[in-house]
VEXDREN-2710 file (C-alpha; in Angstrom, 1 decimal):
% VEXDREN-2710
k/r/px/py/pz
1/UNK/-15.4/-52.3/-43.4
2/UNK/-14.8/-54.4/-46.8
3/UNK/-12.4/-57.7/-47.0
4/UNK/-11.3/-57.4/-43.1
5/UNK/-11.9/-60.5/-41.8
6/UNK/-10.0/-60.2/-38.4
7/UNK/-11.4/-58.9/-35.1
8/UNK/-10.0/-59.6/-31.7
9/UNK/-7.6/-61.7/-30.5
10/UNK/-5.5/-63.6/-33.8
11/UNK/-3.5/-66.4/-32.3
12/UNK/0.1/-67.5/-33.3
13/UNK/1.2/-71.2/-33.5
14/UNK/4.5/-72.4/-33.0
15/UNK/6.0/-74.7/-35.5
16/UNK/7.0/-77.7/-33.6
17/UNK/9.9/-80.0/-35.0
18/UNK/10.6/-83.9/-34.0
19/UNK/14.1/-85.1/-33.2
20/UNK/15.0/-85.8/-37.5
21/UNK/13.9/-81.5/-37.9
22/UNK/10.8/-82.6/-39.8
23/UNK/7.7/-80.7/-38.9
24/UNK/5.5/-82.9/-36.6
25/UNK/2.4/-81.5/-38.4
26/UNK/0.3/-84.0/-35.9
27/UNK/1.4/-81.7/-33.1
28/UNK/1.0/-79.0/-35.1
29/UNK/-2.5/-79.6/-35.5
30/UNK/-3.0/-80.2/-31.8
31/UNK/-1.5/-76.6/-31.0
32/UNK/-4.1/-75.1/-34.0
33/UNK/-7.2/-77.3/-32.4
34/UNK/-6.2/-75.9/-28.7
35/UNK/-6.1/-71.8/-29.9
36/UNK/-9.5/-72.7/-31.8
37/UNK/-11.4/-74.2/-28.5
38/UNK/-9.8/-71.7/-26.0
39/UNK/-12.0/-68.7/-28.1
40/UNK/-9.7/-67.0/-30.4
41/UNK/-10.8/-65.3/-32.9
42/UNK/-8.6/-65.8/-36.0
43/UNK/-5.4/-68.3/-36.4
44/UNK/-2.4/-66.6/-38.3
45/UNK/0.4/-69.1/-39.0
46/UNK/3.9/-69.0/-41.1
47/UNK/4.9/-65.5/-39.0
48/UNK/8.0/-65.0/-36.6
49/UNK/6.4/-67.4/-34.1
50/UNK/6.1/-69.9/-36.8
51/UNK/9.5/-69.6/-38.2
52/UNK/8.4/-68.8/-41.8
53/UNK/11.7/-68.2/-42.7
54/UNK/13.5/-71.4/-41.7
55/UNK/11.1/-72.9/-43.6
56/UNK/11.2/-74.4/-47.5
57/UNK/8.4/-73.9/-49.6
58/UNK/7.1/-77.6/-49.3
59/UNK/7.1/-77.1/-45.5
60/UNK/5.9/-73.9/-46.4
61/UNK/2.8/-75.5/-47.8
62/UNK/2.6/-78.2/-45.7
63/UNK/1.9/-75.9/-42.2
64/UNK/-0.5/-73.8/-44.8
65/UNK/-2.5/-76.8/-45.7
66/UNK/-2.9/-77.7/-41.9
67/UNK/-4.0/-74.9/-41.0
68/UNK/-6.5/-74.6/-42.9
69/UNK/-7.7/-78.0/-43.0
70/UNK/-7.6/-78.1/-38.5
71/UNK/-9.4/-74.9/-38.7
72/UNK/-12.2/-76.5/-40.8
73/UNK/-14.0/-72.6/-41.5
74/UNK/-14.4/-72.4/-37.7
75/UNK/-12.6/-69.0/-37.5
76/UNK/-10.8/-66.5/-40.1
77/UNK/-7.1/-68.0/-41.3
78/UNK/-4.2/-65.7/-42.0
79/UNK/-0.9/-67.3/-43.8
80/UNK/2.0/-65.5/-44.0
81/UNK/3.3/-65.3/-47.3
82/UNK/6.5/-63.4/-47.2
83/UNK/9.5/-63.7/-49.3
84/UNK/12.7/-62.0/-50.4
85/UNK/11.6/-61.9/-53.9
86/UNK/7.7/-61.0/-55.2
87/UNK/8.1/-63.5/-57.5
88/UNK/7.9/-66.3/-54.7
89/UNK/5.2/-63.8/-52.1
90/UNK/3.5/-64.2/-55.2
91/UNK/3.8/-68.2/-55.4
92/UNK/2.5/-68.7/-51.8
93/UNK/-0.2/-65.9/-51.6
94/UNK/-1.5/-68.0/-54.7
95/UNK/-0.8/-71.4/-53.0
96/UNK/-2.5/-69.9/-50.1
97/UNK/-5.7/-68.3/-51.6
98/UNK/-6.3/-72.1/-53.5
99/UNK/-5.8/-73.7/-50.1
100/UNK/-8.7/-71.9/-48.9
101/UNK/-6.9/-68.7/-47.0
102/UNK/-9.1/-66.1/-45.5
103/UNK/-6.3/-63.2/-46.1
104/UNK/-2.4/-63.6/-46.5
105/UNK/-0.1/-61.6/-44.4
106/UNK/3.0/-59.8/-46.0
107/UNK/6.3/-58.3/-44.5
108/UNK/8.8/-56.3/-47.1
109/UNK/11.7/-59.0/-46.2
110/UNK/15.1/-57.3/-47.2
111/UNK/18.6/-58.1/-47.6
112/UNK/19.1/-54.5/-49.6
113/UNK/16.9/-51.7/-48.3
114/UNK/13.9/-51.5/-50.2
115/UNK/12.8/-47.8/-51.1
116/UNK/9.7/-46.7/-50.2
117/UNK/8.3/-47.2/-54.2
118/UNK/9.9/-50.9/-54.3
119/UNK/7.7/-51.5/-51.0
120/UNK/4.9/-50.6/-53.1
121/UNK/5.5/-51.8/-56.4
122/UNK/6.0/-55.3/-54.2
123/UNK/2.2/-55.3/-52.7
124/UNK/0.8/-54.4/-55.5
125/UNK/2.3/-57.0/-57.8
126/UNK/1.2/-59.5/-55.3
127/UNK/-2.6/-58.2/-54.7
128/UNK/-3.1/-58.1/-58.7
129/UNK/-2.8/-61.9/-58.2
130/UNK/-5.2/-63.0/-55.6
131/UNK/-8.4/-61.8/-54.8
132/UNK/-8.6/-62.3/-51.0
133/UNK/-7.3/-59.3/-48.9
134/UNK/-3.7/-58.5/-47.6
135/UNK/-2.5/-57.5/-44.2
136/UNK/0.5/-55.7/-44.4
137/UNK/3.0/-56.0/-41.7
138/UNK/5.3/-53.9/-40.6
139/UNK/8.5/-55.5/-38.0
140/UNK/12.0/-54.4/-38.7
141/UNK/13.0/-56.0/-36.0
142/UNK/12.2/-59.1/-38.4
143/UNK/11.8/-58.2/-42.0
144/UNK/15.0/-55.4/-41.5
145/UNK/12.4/-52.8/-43.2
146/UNK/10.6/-50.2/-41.3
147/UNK/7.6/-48.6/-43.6
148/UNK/6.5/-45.2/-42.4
149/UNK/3.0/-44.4/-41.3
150/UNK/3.1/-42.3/-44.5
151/UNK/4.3/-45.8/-46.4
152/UNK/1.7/-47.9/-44.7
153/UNK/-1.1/-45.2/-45.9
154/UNK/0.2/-45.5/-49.3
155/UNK/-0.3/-49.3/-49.3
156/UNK/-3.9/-48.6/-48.3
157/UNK/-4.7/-47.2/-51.8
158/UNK/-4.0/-50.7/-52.9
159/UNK/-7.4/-52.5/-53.1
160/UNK/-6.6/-55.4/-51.5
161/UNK/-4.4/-53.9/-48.8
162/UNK/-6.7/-53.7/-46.0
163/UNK/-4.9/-54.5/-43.0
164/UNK/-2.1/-53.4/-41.4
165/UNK/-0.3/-54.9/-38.3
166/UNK/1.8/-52.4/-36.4
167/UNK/5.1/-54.2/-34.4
168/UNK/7.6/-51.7/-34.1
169/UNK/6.3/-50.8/-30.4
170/UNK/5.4/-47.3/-31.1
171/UNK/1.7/-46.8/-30.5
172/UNK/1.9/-43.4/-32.1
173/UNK/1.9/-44.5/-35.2
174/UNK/-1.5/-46.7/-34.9
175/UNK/-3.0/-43.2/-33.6
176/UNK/-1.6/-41.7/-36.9
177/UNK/-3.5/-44.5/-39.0
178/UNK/-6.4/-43.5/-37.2
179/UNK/-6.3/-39.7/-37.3
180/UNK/-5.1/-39.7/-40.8
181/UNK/-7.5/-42.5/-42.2
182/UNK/-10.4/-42.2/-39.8
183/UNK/-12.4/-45.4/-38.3
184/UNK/-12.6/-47.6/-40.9
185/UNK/-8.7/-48.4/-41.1
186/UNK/-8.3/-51.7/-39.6
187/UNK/-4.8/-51.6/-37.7
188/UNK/-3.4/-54.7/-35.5
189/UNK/-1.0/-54.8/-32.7
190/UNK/1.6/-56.7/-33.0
191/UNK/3.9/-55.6/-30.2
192/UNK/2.6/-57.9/-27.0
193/UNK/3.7/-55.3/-24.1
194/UNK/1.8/-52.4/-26.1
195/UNK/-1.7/-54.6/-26.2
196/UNK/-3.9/-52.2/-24.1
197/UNK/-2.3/-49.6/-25.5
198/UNK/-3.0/-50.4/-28.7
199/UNK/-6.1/-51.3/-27.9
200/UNK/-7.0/-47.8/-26.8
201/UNK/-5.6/-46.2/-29.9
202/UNK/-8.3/-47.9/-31.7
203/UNK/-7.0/-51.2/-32.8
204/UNK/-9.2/-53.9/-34.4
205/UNK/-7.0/-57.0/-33.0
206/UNK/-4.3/-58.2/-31.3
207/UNK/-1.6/-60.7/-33.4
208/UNK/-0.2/-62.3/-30.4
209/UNK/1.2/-66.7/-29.6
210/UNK/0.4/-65.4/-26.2
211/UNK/-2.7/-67.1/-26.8
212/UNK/-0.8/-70.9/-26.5
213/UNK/0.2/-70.2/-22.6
214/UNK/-2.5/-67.6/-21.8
215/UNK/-5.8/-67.8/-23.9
216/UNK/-7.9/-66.7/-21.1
217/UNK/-6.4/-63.7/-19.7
218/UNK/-5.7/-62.3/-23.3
219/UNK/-9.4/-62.9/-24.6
220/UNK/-10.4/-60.9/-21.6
221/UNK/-8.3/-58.2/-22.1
222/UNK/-10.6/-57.7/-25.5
223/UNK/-14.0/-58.6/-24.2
224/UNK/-13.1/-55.7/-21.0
225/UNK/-12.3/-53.3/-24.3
226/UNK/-15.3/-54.3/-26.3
227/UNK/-17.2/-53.5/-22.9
228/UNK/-15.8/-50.4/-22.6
229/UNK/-14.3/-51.0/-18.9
230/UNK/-11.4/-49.8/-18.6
231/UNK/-10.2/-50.9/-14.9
232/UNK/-10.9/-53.6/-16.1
233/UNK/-8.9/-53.9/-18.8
234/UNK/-6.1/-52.3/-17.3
235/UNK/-6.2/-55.4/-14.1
236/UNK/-6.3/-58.1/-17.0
237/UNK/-3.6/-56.3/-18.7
238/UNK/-1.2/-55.7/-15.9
239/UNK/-1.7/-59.7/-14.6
240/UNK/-0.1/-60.8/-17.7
241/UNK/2.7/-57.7/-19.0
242/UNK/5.5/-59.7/-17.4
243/UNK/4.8/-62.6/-19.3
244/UNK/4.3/-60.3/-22.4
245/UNK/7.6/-58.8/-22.1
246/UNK/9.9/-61.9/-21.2
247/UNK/8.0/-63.9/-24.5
248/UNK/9.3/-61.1/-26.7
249/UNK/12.5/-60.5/-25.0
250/UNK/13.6/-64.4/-25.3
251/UNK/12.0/-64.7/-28.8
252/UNK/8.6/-66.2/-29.7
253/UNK/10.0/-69.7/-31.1
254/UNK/11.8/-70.7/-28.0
255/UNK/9.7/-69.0/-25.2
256/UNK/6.4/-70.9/-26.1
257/UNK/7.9/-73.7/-26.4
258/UNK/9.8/-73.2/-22.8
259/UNK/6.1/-72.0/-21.7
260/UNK/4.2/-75.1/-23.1
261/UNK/7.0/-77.7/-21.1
262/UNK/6.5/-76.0/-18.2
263/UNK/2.8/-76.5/-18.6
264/UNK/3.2/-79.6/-19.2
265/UNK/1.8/-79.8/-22.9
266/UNK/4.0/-80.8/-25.9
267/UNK/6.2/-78.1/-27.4
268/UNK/8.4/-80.3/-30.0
269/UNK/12.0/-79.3/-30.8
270/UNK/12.9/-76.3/-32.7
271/UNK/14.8/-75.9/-35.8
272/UNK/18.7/-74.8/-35.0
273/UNK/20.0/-72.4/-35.4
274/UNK/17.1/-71.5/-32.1
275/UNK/18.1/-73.1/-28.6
276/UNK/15.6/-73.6/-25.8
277/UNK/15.6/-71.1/-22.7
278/UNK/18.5/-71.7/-20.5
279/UNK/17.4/-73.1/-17.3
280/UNK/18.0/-69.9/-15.3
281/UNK/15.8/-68.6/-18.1
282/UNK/12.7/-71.4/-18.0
283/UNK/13.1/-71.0/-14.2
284/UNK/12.3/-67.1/-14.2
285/UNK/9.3/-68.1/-17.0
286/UNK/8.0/-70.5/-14.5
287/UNK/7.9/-68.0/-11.5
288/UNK/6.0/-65.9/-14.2
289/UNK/3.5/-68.3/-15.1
290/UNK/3.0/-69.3/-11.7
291/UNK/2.2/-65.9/-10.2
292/UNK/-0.4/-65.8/-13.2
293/UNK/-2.1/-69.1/-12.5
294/UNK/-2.0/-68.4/-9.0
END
């Protein structure tokens, strides 16, 4: 499988804030070290959990550039890149690839709907530029595009397309990638609650910030599938769902952080317009997270 670098269990940091809304790249870096030790396999910044789009290009770089530099080689890096226009994907795919980026990750963002050929015409314009692969990701929920299984096999024909990450929450669609493209098409969940799902439908990894409150549980979820034990994956699975589901529910941003107080570990501020969890809300994460450590 050429220019897939990801495998397993991609971990999601947070971008923390201090009390003036700068970046407190120091914690930053702590969160990055911590998903390095704990075993996972790839660190993806600059995506919904990391706020990409609340933040300016300088900030932009700035988280890039820590990354990259925290990570030290240890483990695969993938930056989001995203943008409303190609001309400014292309900027930080660039600015990414020279900081020393294992792959970039793209969503179509869209005020307008995008057609289908726009989509297209928008990848390819950025992978003429680089040389390191693309994942492409697919979240309307997010980027306000869905692309079609049919759309995300097109974007396969572009050479440095390589990856795709699946969020909608429909597993049928990763079994389409694989019946339609066969083994080699390397397709990531995205969609927490669907992770042995997915899993079973043949996915490569897992794009998750699950791995900030839960590192352990979510590596074993993979290691069970790369063993091919399937009670077992299904017990590791079902011990952390709930905690799945209320992280995507409440919003990635705000429930790690809520999930880092109540551990105890330094979560920053976020960037308005995002709140914290009400406390009726932290208290209900707590009970989760208790019954998990327990």
């Amino acid at each position: 499988m050429k220019n897939v670098p990801f495998k397993g269990i991609i971990a999601y940091p947070i971008t923390p804030f201090d009390e003036n809304d700068t970046i407190d790249l120091s914690l930053f870096r702590s969160m990055v070290e911590k998903l390095v030790v704990t075993g996972s396999h790839g660190i993806a910044s600059l995506g919904s959990a990391g706020v990409m789009p609340y933040l300016s290009d300088d900030e932009k770089e700035a988280v890039t550039e820590a990354t990259i530099q925290q990570v030290n080689g240890r483990i695969p890096t993938l930056i989001g890149v995203s943008n409303l226009t190609t001309e400014r994907t292309i900027y930080h795919a660039q600015f990414a690839e020279k900081a020393g980026a294992d792959a970039v990750m793209i969503i179509p963002m869209s005020y307008w709907k995008l057609t289908d050929d726009e989509i297209v015409a928008h990848y390819d314009a950025v992978a003429k530029k680089i040389s390191i692969p693309i994942m492409a990701y697919n979240n309307p929920a997010t980027g306000g595009v869905d692309m079609s299984p049919n759309l995300l096999k097109r974007l396969l024909e572009i050479p440095n397309v390589t990856m795709i990450k699946e969020s909608t929450g429909d597993v049928q669609r990763m079994h389409f990638l694989r019946k339609e493209l066969g083994e080699d098409v390397a397709f990531y969940n995205g969609s927490n609650p669907l992770a042995l799902a997915a899993f079973a439908a043949g996915a490569r990894g897992w794009c998750t910030a699950a791995p900030n409150l839960i590192p352990e549980l979510n590596l074993d979820l993979y290691k069970a599938i790369e063993n091919n034990q399937l009670a077992e994956a299904q017990n590791v699975f079902y011990k952390q769902v709930e905690l799945l589901k209320f992280i995507v529910a409440k919003g990635l941003p705000r429930a790690v952080k809520a999930g880092l107080d109540i551990l105890g570990e330094k979560s920053g501020h976020l960037r308005k317009p995002l709140k914290p969890l009400t406390d009726k809300e932290s208290e209900e994460f707590r009970k989760i997270l208790n019954e998990i450590k327990n």
